[in-house]
C-alpha positions in Angstrom: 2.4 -40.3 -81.0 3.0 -36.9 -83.3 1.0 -36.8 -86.6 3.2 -39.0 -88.5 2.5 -42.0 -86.3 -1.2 -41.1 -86.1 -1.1 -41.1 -90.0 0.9 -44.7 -89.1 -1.9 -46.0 -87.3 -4.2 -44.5 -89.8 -2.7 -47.1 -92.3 -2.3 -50.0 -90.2 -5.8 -49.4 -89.7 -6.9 -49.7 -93.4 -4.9 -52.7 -93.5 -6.7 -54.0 -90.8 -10.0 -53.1 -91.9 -9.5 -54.5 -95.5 -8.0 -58.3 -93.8 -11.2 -58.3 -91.6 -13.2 -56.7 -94.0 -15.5 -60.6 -95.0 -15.7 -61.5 -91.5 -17.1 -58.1 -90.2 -19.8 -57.9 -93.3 -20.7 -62.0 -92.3 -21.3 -61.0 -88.5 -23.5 -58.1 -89.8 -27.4 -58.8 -88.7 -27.9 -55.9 -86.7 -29.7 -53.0 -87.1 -29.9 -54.0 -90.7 -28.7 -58.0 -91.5 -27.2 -56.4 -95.1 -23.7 -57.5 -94.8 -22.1 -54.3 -95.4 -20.5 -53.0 -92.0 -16.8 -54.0 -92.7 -17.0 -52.4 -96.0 -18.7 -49.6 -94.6 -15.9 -49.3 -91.9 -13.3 -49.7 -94.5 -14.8 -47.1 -96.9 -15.1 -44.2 -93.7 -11.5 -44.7 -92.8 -10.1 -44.3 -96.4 -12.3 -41.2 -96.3 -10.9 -39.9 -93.5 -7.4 -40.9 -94.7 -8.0 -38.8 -97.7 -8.7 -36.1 -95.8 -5.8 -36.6 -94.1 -3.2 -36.7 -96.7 -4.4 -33.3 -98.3 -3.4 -31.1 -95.0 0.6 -31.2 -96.5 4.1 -33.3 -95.7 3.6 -35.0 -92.3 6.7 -34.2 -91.0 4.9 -31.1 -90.7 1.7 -31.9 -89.1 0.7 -32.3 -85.0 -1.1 -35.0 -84.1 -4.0 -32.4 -83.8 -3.7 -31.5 -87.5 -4.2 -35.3 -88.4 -6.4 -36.1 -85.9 -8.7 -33.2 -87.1 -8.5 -33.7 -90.5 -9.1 -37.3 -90.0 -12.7 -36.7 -88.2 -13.5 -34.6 -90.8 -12.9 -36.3 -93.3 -15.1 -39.6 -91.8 -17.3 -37.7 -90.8 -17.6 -36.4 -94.2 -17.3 -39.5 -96.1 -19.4 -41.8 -93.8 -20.6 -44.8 -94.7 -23.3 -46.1 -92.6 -24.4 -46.5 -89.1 -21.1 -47.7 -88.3 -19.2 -44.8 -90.3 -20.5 -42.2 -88.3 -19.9 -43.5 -85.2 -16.2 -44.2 -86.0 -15.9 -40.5 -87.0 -16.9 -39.6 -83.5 -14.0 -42.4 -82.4 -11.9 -40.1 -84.6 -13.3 -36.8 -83.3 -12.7 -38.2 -79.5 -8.7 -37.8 -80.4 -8.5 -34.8 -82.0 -10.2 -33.0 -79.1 -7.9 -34.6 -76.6 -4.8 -34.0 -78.9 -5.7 -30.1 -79.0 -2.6 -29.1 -77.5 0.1 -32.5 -77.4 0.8 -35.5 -78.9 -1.0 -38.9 -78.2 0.0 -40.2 -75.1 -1.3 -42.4 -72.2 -3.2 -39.3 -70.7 -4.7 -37.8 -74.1 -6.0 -41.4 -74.9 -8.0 -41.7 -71.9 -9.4 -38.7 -72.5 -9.9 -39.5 -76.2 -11.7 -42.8 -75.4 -14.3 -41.1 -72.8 -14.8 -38.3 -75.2 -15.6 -40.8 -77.8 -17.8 -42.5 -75.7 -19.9 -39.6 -74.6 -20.1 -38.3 -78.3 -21.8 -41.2 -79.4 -24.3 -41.8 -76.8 -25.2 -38.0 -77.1 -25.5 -38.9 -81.4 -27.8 -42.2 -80.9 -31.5 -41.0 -80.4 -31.9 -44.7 -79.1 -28.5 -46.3 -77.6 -28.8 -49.9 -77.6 -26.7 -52.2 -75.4 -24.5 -55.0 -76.7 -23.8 -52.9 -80.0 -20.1 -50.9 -80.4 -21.7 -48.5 -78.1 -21.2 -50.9 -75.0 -17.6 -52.2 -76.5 -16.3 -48.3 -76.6 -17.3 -47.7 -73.2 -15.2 -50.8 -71.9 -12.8 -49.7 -73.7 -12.6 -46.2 -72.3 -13.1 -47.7 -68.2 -10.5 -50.0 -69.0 -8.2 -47.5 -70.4 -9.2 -45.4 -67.7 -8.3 -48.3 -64.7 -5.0 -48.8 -66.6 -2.2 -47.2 -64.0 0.8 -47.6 -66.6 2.0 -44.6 -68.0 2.9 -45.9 -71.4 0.8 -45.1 -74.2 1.3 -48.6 -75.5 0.3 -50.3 -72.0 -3.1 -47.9 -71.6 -3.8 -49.1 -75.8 -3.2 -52.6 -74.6 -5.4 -52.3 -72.1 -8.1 -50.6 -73.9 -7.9 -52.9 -76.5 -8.6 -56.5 -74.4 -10.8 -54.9 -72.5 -12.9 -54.0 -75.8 -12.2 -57.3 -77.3 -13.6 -58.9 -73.9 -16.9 -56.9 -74.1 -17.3 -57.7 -77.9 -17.7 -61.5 -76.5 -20.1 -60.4 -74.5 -22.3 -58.6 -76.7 -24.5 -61.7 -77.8 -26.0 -61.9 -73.8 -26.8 -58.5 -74.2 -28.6 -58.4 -77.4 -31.0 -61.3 -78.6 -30.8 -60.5 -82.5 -26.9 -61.1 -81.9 -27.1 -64.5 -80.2 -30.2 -65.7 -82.5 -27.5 -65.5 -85.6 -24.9 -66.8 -83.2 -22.6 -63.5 -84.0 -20.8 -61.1 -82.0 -21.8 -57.2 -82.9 -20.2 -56.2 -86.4 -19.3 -52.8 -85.6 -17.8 -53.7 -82.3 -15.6 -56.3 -84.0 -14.5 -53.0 -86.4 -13.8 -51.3 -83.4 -11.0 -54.0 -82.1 -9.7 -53.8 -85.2 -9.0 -50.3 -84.6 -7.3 -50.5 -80.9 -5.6 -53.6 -82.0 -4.0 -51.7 -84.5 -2.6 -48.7 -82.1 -1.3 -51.3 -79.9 0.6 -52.7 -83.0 1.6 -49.0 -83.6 2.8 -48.3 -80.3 4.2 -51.8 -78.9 4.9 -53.7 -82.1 3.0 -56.2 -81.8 -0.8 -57.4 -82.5 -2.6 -58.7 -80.0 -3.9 -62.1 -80.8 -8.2 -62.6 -81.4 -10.2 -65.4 -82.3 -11.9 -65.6 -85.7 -15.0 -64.3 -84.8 -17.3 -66.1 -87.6 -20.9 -67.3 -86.7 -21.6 -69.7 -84.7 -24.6 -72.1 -83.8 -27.7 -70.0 -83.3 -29.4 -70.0 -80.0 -33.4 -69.7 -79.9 -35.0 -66.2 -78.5 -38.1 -65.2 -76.8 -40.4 -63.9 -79.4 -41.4 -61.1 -76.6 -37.9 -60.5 -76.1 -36.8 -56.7 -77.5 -33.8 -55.5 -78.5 -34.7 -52.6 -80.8 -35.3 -54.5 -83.8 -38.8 -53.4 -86.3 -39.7 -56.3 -87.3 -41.4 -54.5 -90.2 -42.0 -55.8 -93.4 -42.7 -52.3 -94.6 -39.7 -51.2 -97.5 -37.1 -49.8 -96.0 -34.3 -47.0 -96.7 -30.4 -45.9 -95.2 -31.1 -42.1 -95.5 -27.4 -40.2 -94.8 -26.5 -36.5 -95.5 -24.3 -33.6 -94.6 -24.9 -30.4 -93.3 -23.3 -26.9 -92.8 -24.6 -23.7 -91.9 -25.6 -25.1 -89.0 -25.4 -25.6 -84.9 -26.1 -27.4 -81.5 -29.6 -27.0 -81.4 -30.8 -27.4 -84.7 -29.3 -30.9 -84.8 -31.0 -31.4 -81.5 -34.3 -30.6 -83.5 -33.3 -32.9 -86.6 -32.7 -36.1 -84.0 -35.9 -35.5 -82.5 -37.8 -35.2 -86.0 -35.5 -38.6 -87.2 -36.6 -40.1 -84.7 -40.4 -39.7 -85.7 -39.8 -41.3 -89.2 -37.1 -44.2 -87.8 -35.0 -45.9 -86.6 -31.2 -46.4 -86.0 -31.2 -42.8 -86.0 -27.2 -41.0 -85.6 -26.5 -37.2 -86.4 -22.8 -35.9 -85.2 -20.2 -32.9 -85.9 -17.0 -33.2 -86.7 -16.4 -30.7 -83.8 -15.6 -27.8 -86.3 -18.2 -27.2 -89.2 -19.8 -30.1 -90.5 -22.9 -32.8 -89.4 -23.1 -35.7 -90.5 -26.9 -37.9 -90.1 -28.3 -41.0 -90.8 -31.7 -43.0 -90.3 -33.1 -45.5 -91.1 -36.8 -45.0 -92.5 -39.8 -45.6 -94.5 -40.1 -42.4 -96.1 -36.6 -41.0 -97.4 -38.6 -37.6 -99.0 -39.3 -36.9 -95.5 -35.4 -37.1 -94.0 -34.2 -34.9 -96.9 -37.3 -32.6 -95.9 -35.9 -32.6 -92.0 -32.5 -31.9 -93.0 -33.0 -29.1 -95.2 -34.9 -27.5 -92.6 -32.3 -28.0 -90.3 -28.9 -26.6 -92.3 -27.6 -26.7 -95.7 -28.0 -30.1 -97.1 -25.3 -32.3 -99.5 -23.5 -35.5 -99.7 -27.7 -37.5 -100.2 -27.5 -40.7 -100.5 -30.8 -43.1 -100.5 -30.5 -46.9 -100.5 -33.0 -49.3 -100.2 -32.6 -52.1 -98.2 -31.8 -55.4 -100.4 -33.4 -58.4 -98.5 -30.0 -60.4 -100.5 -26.8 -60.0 -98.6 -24.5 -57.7 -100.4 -21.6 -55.1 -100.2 -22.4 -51.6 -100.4 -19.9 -49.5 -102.8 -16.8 -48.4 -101.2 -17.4 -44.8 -102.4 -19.9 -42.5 -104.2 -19.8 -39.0 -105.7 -20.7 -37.0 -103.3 -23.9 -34.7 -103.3 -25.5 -37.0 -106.2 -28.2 -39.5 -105.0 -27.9 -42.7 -105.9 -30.2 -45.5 -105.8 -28.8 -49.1 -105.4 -30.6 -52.2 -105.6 -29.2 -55.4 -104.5 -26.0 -54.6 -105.2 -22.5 -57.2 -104.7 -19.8 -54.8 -105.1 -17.5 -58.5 -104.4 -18.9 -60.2 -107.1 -16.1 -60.8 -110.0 -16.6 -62.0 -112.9 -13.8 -64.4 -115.2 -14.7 -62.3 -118.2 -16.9 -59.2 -119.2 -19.7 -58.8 -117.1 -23.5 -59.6 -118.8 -24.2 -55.8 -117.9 -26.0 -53.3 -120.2 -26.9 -49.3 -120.1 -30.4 -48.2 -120.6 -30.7 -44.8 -121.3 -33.2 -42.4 -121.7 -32.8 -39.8 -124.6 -34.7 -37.4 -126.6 -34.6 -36.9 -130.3 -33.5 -39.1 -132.8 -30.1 -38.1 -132.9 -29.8 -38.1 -129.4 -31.3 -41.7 -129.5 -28.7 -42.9 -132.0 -25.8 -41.5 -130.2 -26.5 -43.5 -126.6 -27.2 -46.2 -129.1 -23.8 -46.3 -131.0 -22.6 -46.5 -127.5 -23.8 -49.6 -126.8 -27.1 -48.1 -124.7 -30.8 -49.3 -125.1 -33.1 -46.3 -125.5 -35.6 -45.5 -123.9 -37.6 -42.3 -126.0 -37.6 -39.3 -123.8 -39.5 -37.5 -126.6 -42.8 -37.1 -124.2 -43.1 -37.9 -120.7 -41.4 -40.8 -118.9 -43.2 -42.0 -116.0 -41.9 -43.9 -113.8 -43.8 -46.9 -115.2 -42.7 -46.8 -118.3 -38.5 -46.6 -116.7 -39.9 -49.7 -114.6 -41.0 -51.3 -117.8 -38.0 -50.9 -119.6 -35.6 -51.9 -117.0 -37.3 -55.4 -117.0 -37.0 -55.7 -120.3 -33.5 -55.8 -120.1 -32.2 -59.3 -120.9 -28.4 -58.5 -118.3 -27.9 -59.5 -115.2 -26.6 -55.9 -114.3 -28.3 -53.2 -115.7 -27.2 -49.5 -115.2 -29.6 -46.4 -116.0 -28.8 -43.2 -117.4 -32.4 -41.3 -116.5 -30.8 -38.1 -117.8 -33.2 -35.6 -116.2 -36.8 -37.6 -117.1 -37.6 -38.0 -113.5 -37.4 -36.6 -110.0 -34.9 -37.9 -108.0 -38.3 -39.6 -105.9 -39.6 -41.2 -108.4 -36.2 -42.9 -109.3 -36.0 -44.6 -105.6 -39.7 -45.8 -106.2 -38.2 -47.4 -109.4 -35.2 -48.8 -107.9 -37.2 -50.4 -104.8 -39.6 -51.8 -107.7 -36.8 -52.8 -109.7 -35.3 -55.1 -107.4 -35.0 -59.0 -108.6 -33.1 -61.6 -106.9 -31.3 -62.1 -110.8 -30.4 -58.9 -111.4 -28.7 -55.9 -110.2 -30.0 -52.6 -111.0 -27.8 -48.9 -110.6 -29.5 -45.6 -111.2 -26.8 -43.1 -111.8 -27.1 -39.3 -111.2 -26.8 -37.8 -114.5 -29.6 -34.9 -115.0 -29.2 -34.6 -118.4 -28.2 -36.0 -121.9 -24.8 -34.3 -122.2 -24.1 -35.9 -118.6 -25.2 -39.7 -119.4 -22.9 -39.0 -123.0 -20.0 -38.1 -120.0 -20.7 -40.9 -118.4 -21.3 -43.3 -121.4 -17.9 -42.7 -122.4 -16.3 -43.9 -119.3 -18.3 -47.2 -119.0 -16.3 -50.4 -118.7 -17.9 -53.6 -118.6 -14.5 -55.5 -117.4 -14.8 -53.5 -113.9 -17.4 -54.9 -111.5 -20.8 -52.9 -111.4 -20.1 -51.0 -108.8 -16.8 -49.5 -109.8 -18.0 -49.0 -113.3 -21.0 -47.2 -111.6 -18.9 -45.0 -109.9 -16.5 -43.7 -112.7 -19.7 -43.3 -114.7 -21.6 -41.2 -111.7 -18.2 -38.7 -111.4 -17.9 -38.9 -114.9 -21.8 -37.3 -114.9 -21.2 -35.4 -111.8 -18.1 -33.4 -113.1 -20.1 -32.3 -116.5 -21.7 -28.6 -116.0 -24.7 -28.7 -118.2 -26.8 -25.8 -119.6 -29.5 -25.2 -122.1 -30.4 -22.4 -124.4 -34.4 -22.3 -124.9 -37.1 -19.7 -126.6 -39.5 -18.8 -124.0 -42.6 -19.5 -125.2 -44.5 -17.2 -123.6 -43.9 -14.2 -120.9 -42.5 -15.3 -117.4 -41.2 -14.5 -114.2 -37.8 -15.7 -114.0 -35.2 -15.7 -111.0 -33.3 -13.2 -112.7 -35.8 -11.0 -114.3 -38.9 -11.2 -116.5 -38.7 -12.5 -119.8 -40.9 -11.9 -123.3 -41.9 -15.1 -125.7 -39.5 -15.6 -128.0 -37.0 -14.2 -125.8 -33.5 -16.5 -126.0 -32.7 -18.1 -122.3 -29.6 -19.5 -120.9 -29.9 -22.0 -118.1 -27.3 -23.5 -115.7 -29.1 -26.8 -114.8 -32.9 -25.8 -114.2 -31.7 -21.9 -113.3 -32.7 -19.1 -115.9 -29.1 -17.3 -115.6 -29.4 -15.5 -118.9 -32.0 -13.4 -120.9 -31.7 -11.8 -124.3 -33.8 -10.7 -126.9 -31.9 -11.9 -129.4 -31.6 -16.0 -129.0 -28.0 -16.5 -130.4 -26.7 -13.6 -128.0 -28.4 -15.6 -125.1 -26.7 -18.4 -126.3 -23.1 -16.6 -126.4 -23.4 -15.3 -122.9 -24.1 -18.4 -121.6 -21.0 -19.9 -122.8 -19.1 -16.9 -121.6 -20.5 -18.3 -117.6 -20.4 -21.8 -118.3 -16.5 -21.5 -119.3 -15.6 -18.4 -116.8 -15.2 -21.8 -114.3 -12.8 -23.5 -116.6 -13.4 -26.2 -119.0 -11.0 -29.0 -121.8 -14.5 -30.5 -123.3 -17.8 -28.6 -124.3 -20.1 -30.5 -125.9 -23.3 -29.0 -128.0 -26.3 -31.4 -128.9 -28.2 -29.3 -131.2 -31.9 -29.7 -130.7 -34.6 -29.6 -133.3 -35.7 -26.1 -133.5 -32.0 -25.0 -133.3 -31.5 -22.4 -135.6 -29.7 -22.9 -138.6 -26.1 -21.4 -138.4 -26.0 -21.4 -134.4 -24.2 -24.4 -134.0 -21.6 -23.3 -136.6 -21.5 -19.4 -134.6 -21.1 -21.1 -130.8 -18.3 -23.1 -131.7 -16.9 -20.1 -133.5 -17.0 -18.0 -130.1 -15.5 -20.9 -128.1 -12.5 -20.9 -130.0 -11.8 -16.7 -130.1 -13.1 -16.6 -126.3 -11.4 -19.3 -125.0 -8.5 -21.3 -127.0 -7.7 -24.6 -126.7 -10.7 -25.5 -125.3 -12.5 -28.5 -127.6 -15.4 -28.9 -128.8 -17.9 -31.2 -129.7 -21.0 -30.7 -131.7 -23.8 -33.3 -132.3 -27.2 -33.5 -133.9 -29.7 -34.1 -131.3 -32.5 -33.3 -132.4 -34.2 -33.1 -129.3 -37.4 -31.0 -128.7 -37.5 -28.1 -125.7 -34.4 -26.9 -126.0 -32.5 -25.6 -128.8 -29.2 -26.7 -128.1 -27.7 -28.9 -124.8 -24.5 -27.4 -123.9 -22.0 -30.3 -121.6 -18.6 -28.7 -119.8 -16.0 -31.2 -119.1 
C-alpha cells in the first residue's frame, strides 16, 4: 500500500468508525463508564485525516508521508484515552513505512511497534483493555507465514477480534456490565477495515452489544477507583520537549491519577492525558515539563453522554453533561448568559438574545453559579468574557451540573470575543455544534485594550507613569505612551500588522471624547478595506475594547 491506499484505508476507517460509532459508546464502562469512546475514536481519526489531506495531491505522497502526517495529526487532535493510544497505532506504521510501502513485512513491524509504544505510554497497563487486543494482533500478524499484505491483515484482524471476546475474563468491570472492552472493539474496526482495503472484503463480527451481567468479587481488582471524589479527563500538548521530561511528567501523572497516557508522535509533539482530582495540578506538571497547548478539562458527567467531536484547540473548555446526539424536532430550549460590563455593553449581549449578568464589579464564582440556575433552558451556554480564571470556571461547571440541564462554558476572555461569538450562535444546531462555532468564533477574535495607568508601574515592556496611555494584547502591556490617543494608535498599528476584515471598538466610560471618531479614522488611512465597528460600552477599566476578526 503507497500513500493513496493508506489515505483509502484512512477513509474506510471513518466510515467504519462512524457505523460503529453507538455500539462502541454503549460498551464504554471502562476506565470511565461515560459513553464516549466511539466518538472519541471517530473524532482522533478525522483529526488525523485532516492532517492528512493538508500534506498536498496523493498521487504525490509515500505511504511515509501519510502515515506520518496521520500520527500527527491524532496525536494532535486526540480525544481521550482511546485517542491517544490509536495515535501510537498510527505512529507504529509510519515508523515501519520509513523507507517502503505497506506490505506484509512493514505491517508486522508496524503492529509490534504499536504495541510496545503503548505499553511504554500507559503508567499502569491493564489487561483485557485494547492493550491486550493489539498485542494479539501483532503475535498473530507475526505467526502469519503468507506473504500477502492482505493475508498478514486478515490474520491480524481475527486474531484481534478473538482477543476482544476474551477481554471480559480478563477484566471484572467488563464482565459485571456484560461488555466486551470499547476501545478494543475500535480497534477491529480499524484492521477490519485494512483487510477490506487490501482483500475486498469485510470480515464478518458479531454485534457486540451488552449482554447479561455476571456478578464480581467485591475484592476483585481491576484498576478501577471506586471513588466518589469529582473527577476530571485532563489532556494537553506539548513541544519544546524530549524523552526524559515526559518520563518525569508520567511519573508526576501518576501521583495525581489515574488512566494516565503521555506519547509522541515520533517527530515533535506529546500528547498526555490523566484522569484526576485536581486538574490545576496536571496543567502545573505539564508546563513544567514543555510548552503547553491544546487544554482541555472535562468533568466527568455521572449521565451517559457523547463528548463533542471537536474543540478549538488551546481554549479550555468546561462541559457538563453534555449529549452531543441529542436532536431536537425544532429549536432547541437553549439560552446565552453572558457577563458584560457597562450598560451599553449590557444592552448589546441583550439585543442579542443573552441574559446578563453585570460584570461592573467583581464576579465570583457564586454569583456565575447563581445565575446559571436561574436560567429557565434546558441548555444553557456562558459567555464569562474574562470575569474569571479559567479554575474557577471548572469549579462552576462541576457545580453546575443538573440531570435537566446542560451547561457549556465557552472560552471567550473578553467582551469583544463573546460579541464574536454571539453572532454566530444558532439555536437550530445541537449544543454542542453551536458551542463549537461559537468557541472558534471567540478563539479567532484578537482582543486588546487601551487603559490610563492609574498610577506608576513596572510593566513587561518598560515602566510606565499615571496617566500614561497603555496598549494591551490580551493581559500583555505591549504599548506605552504619554499621550493616551497615541497609545491607542500604535496599538492598532500591531493588532492589524497580523491581518484583519473586522475591528470592532466598544468605547468604555472614561473614553475620551473624539477618540472613537480618531481610531476609526486611522483604520481606514492605515489599512483600507478593513471594517469597522464602533459601539458604546460604557464599560469601566478600560477606555476602549478593541476586537480583530
Amino acid at each position: 500500500m503507497d500513500g493513496t491506499a493508506l489515505l483509502r484505508w484512512g477513509r474506510t476507517c471513518l466510515d467504519g468508525l462512524e457505523n460503529r460509532r453507538e455500539e462502541i459508546n454503549a460498551l464504554n464502562v471502562f476506565p470511565i463508564p461515560d459513553a464516549d469512546t466511539g466518538t472519541n475514536l471517530l473524532a482522533t481519526m478525522r483529526a488525523a485525516m485532516d492532517a492528512a489531506a493538508t500534506r498536498g495531491p496523493a498521487d504525490t505522497l509515500s505511504a511515509h508521508d501519510v502515515a506520518a502526517a496521520m500520527a500527527r495529526g491524532a496525536t494532535i487532535g486526540a480525544r481521550g484515552n482511546s485517542g491517544i493510544i490509536l495515535s501510537q497505532v498510527l505512529r507504529g506504521i509510519a515508523e515501519a513505512v520509513r523507507s517502503e510501502p505497506l506490505t506484509a513485512t512493514t505491517l508486522r513491524e508496524a503492529l509490534s511497534r504499536a504495541s510496545i509504544l503503548v505499553r511504554e505510554a500507559l503508567s499502569e497497563p491493564i489487561e483485557g483493555t485494547i492493550l491486550t487486543v493489539l498485542d494479539c494482533a501483532a503475535a498473530s500478524a507475526a505467526a502469519c507465514r503468507d506473504t500477502s499484505l492482505a493475508d498478514v491483515a486478515l490474520a491480524a484482524a481475527d486474531g484481534a477480534a478473538k482477543a476482544l471476546g476474551d477481554t471480559p475474563s480478563q477484566l471484572g468491570v467488563l464482565r459485571a456490565a456484560g461488555v466486551v472492552d470499547a476501545g478494543a472493539r475500535g480497534l477491529v474496526v480499524l484492521l477490519d477495515s485494512l483487510v477490506s482495503v487490501t482483500l475486498g472484503e469485510i470480515p464478518s463480527r458479531p454485534e457486540y452489544t451488552p449482554r447479561e451481567p455476571v456478578p464480581v468479587p467485591a475484592a476483585e481488582d481491576n484498576g478501577e477507583t471506586g471513588s466518589a471524589t469529582p473527577q476530571y479527563e485532563v489532556m494537553y500538548l506539548l513541544a519544546d520537549t524530549d524523552q526524559n521530561r515526559m518520563t518525569q511528567l508520567r511519573a508526576r501523572l501518576t501521583q495525581l491519577g489515574d488512566s494516565v497516557v503521555v506519547v509522541g508522535d515520533g517527530e515533535r509533539f506529546w500528547s498526555a492525558h490523566v484522569h484526576c482530582a485536581d486538574p490545576g495540578a496536571a496543567v502545573e506538571a505539564g508546563i513544567a515539563a514543555g510548552k503547553l497547548s491544546g487544554i482541555r478539562i472535562e468533568s466527568f458527567a455521572l449521565t451517559r453522554h457523547e463528548a463533542p467531536h471537536d474543540m478549538t484547540s488551546g481554549h479550555l473548555v468546561t462541559s457538563t453533561n453534555i449529549d452531543s446526539a441529542k436532536e431536537t424536532d425544532g429549536p432547541a430550549d437553549r439560552g446565552i448568559l453572558a457577563v458584560a460590563a457597562g450598560a451599553g455593553a449590557a444592552e448589546l449581549f441583550e439585543d442579542a438574545g443573552a441574559v446578563v449578568l453585570a460584570g461592573d464589579g467583581a464576579v465570583t464564582a457564586a454569583a456565575l453559579l447563581t445565575a446559571i440556575r436561574a436560567m429557565p433552558n434546558r441548555e444553557v451556554l456562558v459567555l464569562p468574557n474574562g470575569a474569571l480564571p479559567a479554575h474557577d470556571l471548572v469549579a462552576v461547571g462541576v457545580a453546575a451540573r443538573d440531570a435537566h440541564r446542560d451547561v457549556l462554558l465557552l472560552p471567550s476572555g473578553s467582551m469583544v470575543q463573546g460579541l464574536a461569538a454571539l453572532a454566530v450562535h444558532d439555536r437550530g444546531r445541537i449544543a454542542v455544534d453551536d458551542a463549537f462555532a461559537m468557541s472558534e468564533a471567540a478563539a479567532t477574535t484578537r482582543w486588546g485594550s487601551l487603559r490610563a495607568a492609574p498610577e506608576r508601574a513596572l510593566t513587561m515592556v518598560g515602566t510606565c507613569e499615571a496617566g500614561d496611555g497603555l496598549g494591551l494584547v490580551g493581559h500583555d502591556v505591549v504599548v506605552i505612551d504619554h499621550d493616551v490617543r497615541t497609545a491607542g494608535l500604535t496599538l492598532l498599528d500591531r493588532m492589524l500588522a497580523f491581518g484583519g476584515e473586522l475591528v470592532t471598538l466598544l468605547m468604555g466610560a472614561a473614553a475620551p471624547d473624539g477618540l472613537s471618531g480618531e481610531l476609526a479614522a486611522h483604520i481606514g488611512e492605515s489599512f483600507p478595506g478593513v471594517e469597522v465597528t464602533v459601539y458604546s460600552g460604557g464599560q469601566h477599566g478600560n477606555l476602549v475594547q478593541i476586537g480583530v476578526e
